[in-house]
C-alpha positions, 0 to 999 in steps of 0.5 A, a space after each residue: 362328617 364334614 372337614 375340620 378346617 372348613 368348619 373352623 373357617 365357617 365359625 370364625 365367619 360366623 362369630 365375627 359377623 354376629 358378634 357385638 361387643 356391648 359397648 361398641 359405639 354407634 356410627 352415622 344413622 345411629 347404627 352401632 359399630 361391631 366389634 371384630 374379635 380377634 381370628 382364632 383360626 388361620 384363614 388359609 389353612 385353618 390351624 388354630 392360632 397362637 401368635 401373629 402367624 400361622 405356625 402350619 402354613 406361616 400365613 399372617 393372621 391380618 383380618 383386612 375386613 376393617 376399617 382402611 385405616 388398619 389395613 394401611 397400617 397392617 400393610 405398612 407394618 408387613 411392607 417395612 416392619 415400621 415400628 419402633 424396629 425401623 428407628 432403632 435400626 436407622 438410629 444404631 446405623 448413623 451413630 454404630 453401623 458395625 452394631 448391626 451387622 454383629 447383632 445380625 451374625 449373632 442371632 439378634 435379628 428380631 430387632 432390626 430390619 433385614 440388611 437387604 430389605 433396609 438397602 433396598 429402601 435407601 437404595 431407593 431414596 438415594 437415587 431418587 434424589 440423585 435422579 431429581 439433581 439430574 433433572 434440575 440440574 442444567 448441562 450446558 451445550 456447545 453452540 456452533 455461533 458465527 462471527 457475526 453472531 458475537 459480541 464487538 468485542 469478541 470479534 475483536 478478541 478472535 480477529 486478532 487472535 486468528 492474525 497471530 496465527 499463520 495462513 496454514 493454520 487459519 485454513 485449518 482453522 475454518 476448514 470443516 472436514 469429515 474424515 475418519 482419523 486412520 488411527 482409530 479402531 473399530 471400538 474407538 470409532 463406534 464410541 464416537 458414534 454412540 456418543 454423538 447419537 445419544 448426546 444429539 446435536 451440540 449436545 442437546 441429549 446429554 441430560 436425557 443420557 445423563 438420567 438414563 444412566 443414573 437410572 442405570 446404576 442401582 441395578 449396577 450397585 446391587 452387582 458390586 454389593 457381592 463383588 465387595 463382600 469378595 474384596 472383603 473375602 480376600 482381605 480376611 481369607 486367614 480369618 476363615 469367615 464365612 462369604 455370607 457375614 462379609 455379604 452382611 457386612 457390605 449391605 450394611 455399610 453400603 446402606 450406610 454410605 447411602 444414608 451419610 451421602 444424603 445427610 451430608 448432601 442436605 446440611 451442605 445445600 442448608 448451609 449454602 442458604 443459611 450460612 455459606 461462610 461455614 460450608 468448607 469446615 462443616 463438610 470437611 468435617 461430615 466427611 472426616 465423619 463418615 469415613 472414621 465411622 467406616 473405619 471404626 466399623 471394619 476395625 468392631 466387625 472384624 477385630 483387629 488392631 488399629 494397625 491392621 485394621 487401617 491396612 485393610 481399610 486403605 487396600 480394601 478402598 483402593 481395591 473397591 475403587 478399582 471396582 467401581 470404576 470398572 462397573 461404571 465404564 461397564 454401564 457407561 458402556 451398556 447405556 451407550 449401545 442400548 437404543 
């Protein structure tokens, strides 16, 4: 007796590739178009079908025997869940971002996207945009001119700034030496060196190094998301939550900080071109914004009083400074010895 799978794989090939649907429309050369019905069993392991899964092996039920057009949005969908879930989710992060993390600790998660697939997308635009700014921005480098190289007036400017100053310090002045300076250590003198390797001549290198340490630091945020929710762990250790909602917590208002920075960066650079007299007062504002709604947002998921709340949120920001600023040197640092 044949196996039961194989022959529940062999009748829905078989059904899809003879099945006609009546009033299928007809393609170019006059060939009507047929019709695929639905799988009715699961391609990988052959258990019948109830839903969008496999209840067996949790396999997809995705025929991507079809046109490319469902296929991309087949993809899209399994990639991103982009339907209405992906704008609900952005909509209740700009105007509630505490709305999600307590749907999530509360079982409500079918409607929202998954807090770490939603900071790996803005994680990804938002240091895509700051890598762009990177590269069109311009960095200006020393440039070592002589005296005859500058303007008549400049010359006049340094000649007689050089007769106010005595002979000693004229020679030192013009006097080019190499020396090491003796109270250097060793880590000092070996970041002098790593500097003046990567950031070249005059520092002509200093935009490569500058994109290759924003290259850098997602993987650098991605560590502090823990070290965050640990600060957060800390700040509540009376409170007995678990270390897991705080790590929800900080995906979530890190996503959010990406997406407002953004937005704020975008209305800022709009009104420097249509409105530049307002830019001071709209940005004032957007800012005063987003830090409020990062109060509010600890104060709904953790709460507590407003007094209370405002403690935390200052001791809990200066903590997180503190550890951006590590993590920064600390990539900084690794940007600097890797070749």
């Amino acid at each position: 007796m044949s196996d039961e799978p194989a022959k529940f794989i062999l009748g829905d090939t078989t059904i899809s590739a003879l099945e006609e649907h009546p009033d299928g429309k007809r393609g170019f050369f006059g060939r009507r178009r047929r019709q695929r019905t639905p799988l009715a069993h699961c391609e990988n392991c052959g258990a019948p079908l109830t839903g969008r899964y496999c209840a067996q092996c949790g396999q997809p039920a995705i025929d991507y025997r079809r046109s490319f057009r469902h296929v991309i949005v087949d993809v899209l969908d399994s990639f991103l869940n982009w339907d209405s879930k992906f704008i609900a989710t952005i909509g209740w992060l700009l105007v509630r971002p505490w709305h999600l993390t307590n749907e999530f600790l509360a079982g409500r998660r079918v409607r929202y996207l998954h807090p770490l697939r939603l900071y790996l997308l803005a994680s990804i635009l938002f240091f895509l945009g700051v890598n762009q700014l990177a590269k069109s921005a311009h960095i200006p480098t020393r440039s070592n001119l002589k005296r005859e190289e500058l303007p008549p007036q400049a010359q006049a400017k340094l000649d007689a700034a050089l007769e106010k100053l005595p002979s000693t310090k004229k020679e030192e002045f013009f006097q080019i030496t190499d020396k090491d300076d003796p109270s250097k250590n060793a880590f000092e003198k070996w970041i002098e060196a790593r500097t003046k390797e990567k950031f070249g001549e005059n520092g002509a290198n200093a935009q490569a190094f500058l994109i290759t340490l924003i290259n850098n630091l997602p993987g650098m945020m991605l560590c502090c998301i823990p070290l965050f929710a640990f600060v957060l762990k800390i700040l509540y250790l009376r409170r007995h939550i678990f270390y897991i909602d705080h790590l929800i917590y900080a995906l979530h208002i890190h996503t959010f900080a990406y997406v407002g920075i953004m937005l704020i960066g975008f209305a800022t650079m709009g009104l420097n071109r249509i409105a530049p007299n307002l830019v001071g007062w709209v940005s004032a504002v957007l800012w005063t914004t987003f830090a409020v709604q990062i109060f509010l947002s600890i104060r709904r998921v953790y709460r507590q009083g407003w007094f209370f709340s405002l403690i935390k949120f200052c001791f809990g920001g200066v903590a997180y400074l503190m550890v951006l600023s590590i993590a920064l040197l600390a990539t900084f640092l690794v940007t600097l010895a890797l070749p």
